[in-house]
N, C-alpha and C positions, 0 to 999 in steps of 0.2 A: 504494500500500500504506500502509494506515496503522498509525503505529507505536504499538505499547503505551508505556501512563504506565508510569512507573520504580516504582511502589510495585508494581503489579501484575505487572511484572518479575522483582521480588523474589520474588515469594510466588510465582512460577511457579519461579523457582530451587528456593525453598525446598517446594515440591510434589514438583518432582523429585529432591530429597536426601529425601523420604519414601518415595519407593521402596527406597529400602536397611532401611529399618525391618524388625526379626524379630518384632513385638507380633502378635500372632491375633487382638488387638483394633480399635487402634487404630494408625494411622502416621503419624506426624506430623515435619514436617520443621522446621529452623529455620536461619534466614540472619541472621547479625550484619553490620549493615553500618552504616558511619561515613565517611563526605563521598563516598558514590557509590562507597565500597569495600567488597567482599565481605574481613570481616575472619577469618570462620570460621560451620563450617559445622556442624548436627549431625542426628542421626535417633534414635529409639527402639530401642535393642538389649542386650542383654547386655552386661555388665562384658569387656571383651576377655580369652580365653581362656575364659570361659564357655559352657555351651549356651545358644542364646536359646530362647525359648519357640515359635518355628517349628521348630527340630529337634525339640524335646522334645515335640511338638503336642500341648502342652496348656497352657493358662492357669493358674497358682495362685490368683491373685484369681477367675477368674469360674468353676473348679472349687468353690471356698468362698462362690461367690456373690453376694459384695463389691460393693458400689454403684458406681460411677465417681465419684471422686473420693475416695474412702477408702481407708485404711491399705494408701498406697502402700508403706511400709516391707515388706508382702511381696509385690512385686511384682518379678521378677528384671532387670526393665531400667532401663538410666539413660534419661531424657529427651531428647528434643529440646532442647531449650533447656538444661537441664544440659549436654550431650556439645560443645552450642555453646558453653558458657561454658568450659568444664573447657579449650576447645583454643583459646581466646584470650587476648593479653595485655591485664591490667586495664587497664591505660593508654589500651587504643586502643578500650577499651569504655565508657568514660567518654562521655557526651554522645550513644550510636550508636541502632541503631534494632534491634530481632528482629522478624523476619517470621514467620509462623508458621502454618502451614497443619495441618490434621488431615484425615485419610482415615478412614472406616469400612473396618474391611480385609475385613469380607465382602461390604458391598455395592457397594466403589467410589467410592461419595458422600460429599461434607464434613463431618466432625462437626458435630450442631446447636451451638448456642453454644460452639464450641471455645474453649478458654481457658488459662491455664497455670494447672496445681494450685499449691496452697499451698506448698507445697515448690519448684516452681521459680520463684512470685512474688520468694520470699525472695531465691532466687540473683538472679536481675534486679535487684533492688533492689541486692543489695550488689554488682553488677558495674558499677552505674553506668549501665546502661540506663536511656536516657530513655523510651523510647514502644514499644511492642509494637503491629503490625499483624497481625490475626488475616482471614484469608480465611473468608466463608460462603459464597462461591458463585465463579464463575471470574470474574466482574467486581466482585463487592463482596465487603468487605471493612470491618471495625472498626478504630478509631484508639483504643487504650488512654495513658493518660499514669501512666506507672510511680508518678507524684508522688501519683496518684488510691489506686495500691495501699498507699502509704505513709497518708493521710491516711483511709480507708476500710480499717480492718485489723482483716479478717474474724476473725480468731482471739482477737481479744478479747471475740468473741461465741460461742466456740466453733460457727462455722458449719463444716461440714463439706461435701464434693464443691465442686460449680461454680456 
């Protein structure tokens, strides 16, 4: 039997913390992980004690039309990568790694260029995240260097979506 690499490990973790996602969009999972430790874990849903947008079976963004990647501010869920960051200590996220996987939630398949929006760039940056591993297929996968999102910073060009 041969055994999977540890990067692909991860994003298989963090695939299966995407199944908890409430988005009709998209689900997306994420695993913080720092010297081969699972530090914390997150998926796409509702503010705890909210309705998520699977009870309420409907989108507000794609009810309105809204491109992907734009004015998440009315979008009713926290992130993947936010709800990972929100449930870990800074300290132990300093130097670690987010894996991160996205699901199309109707078709089952990986989102095309998955990536983390503008809005959870910024959290990664100030948690101290070094490097984001994004999955495009069940064996590859992208190596981002968080340093790249600091020194390449899309909002000074007012670029919108991904």
């Amino acid at each position: 039997m041969e055994r999977r690499d540890k990067i692909n490990y991860y994003l298989d973790l963090a695939e299966v913390v995407s199944k908890r996602g409430t988005c009709l969009r998209r689900l997306y999972g994420a695993v913080i992980v720092k010297n081969d430790e699972v530090i914390s874990t997150g998926y796409v849903g509702a503010p705890r004690g909210r309705k998520n947008c699977s009870d309420l079976g409907v989108c507000i963004r794609e009810k309105m039309r809204i491109p992907r990647g734009e004015r998440y501010e009315l979008c009713r869920s926290v992130h993947a990568e936010a709800n990972a960051i929100i449930s870990a200590e800074r300290n132990k996220m300093i130097g670690s790694s987010l894996f991160l996987v996205g699901i199309d939630a109707r078709t089952g398949n990986y989102v095309e260029h998955a990536s983390s929006c503008s809005m959870c760039k910024r959290m990664v940056i100030n948690a101290g995240i070094e490097r984001v591993y994004v999955r495009d297929d069940r064996e590859n996968y992208r190596v981002i260097e968080v340093s790249d999102w600091i020194k390449d910073d899309e909002s000074l060009e007012g670029v919108m979506g991904y």
